[in-house]
C-alpha positions as CSV (number, residue, x, y, z in Angstrom):
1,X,-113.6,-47.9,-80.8
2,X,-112.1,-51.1,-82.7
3,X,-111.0,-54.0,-81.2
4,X,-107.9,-53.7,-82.6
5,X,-107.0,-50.0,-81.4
6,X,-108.3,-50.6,-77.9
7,X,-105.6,-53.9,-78.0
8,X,-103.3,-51.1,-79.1
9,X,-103.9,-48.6,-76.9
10,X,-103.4,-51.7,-74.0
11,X,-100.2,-52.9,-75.3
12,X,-99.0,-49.3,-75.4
13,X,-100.1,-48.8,-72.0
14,X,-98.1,-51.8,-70.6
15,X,-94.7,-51.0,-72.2
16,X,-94.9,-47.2,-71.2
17,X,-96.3,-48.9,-67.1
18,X,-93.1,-51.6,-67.7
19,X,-91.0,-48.4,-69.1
20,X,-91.4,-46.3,-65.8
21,X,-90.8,-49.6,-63.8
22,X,-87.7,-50.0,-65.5
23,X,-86.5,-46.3,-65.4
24,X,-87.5,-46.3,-61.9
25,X,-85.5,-48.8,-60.5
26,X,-82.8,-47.3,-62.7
27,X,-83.0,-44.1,-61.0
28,X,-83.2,-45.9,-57.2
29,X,-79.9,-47.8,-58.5
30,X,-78.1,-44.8,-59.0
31,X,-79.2,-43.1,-56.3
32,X,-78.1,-45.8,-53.9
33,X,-74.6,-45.5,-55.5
34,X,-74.6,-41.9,-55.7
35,X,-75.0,-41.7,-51.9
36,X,-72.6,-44.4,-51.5
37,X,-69.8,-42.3,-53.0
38,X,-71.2,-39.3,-51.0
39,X,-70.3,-41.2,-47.8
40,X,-66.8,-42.4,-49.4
41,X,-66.4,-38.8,-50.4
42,X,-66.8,-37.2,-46.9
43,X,-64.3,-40.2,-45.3
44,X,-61.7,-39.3,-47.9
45,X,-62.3,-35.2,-47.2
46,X,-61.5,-36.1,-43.0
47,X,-58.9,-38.6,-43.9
48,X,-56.9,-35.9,-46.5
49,X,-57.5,-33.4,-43.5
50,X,-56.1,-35.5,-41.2
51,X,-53.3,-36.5,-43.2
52,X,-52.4,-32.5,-43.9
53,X,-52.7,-32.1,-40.3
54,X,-49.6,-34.8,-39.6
55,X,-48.1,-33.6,-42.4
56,X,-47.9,-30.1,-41.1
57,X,-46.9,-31.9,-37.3
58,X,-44.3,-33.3,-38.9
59,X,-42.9,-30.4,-41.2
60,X,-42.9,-28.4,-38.1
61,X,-40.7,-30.9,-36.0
62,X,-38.4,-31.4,-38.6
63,X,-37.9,-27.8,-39.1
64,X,-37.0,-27.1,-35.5
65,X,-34.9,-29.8,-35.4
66,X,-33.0,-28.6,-38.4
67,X,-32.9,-25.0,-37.2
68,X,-31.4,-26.1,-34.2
69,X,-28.6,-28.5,-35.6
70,X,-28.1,-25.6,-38.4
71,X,-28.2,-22.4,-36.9
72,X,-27.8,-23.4,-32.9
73,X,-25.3,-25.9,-33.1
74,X,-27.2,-28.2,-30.8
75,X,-27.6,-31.9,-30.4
76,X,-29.7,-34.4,-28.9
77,X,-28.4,-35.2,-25.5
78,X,-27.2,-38.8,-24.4
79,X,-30.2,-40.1,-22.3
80,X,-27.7,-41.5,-19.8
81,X,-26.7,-38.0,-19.0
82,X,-30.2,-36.6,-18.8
83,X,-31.3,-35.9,-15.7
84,X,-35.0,-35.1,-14.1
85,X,-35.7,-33.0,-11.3
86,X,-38.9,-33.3,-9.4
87,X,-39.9,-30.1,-7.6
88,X,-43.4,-32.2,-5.7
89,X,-43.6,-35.1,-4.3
90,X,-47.0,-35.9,-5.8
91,X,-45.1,-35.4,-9.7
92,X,-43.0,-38.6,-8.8
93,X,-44.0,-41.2,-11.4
């Protein structure tokens, strides 16, 4: 083999080895963010289900409370009038 090719067939060698480092670390890069958005992805999945959760809590409350201004004709009762009977001793606060 020549001198020359065998230089040829070296510098060919390094790019590709430098070309794999490069792609490589590349590849790990992405993969770091990739999993990174994983995680973010699963936080915002438990957030939206507990925010659907509230929101259903909360629909639910208001409905009742409508139903029973609307169809029941009831009202909130003055807290000075409310009165709490204890049938234990023990459920004293």
């Amino acid at each position: 083999m020549s001198d020359r090719l065998l230089l040829t067939l070296l510098a060919v060698l390094f790019v590709s080895a430098f070309a794999v480092v490069d792609v490589r670390t590349h590849y790990l890069l992405l993969f770091t963010h990739e999993q990174h958005l994983v995680v973010r992805h699963d936080a915002l999945q438990v957030e939206w289900g507990r925010l659907l959760l509230e929101q259903g809590t909360l629909t639910e409350q208001q409905r009742v409370r409508r139903i029973a201004r609307q169809r029941l004709d009831m009202t909130m009762p003055d807290p000075r009038g409310i009165v709490l009977l204890y049938t234990h001793a023990a459920s004293v606060p």
